[in-house]
Phi, psi and omega in degrees: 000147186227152165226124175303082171316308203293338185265143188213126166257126165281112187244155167277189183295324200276314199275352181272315163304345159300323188285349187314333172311311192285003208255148187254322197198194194213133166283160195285175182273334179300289162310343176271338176283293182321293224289324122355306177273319176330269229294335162297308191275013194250328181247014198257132175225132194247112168312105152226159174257146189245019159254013200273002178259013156273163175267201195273336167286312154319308186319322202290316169261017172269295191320337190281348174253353178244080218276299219270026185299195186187104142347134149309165144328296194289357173254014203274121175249131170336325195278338192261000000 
């Protein structure tokens, strides 16, 4: 059996104690620490621009729903 640390669902309180009948196992403690920072970095919030992984073309048509962006070094198109 495997578990996708990277995928994370919101379940609420009443329904997941309802589901306890359904519990199989326990993670090991090496895996209850990872499972543990997943789930940390999931409530963690990090400044980013979320255009700086376009190229200039991608940019270009970002920029048209979005005026106050600023282009990367690498997205800069001759024409702008």
């Amino acid at each position: 059996m495997g578990v996708d640390f990277l995928v994370t669902l919101r379940v609420g309180r009443e329904d997941l104690e309802g589901l306890r009948s359904l519990r199989r196992g326990r993670l090991n403690d090496l895996a209850d620490e990872h499972f543990r920072e997943r789930i940390g970095e999931f409530f963690r919030r990090y400044p980013y621009d979320e255009w700086y992984s376009l190229n200039g073309e991608e940019f270009k048509e970002y920029k048209k729903e979005y005026n106050d962006v600023a282009p990367f070094p690498w997205q800069k198109i001759p024409d702008q």
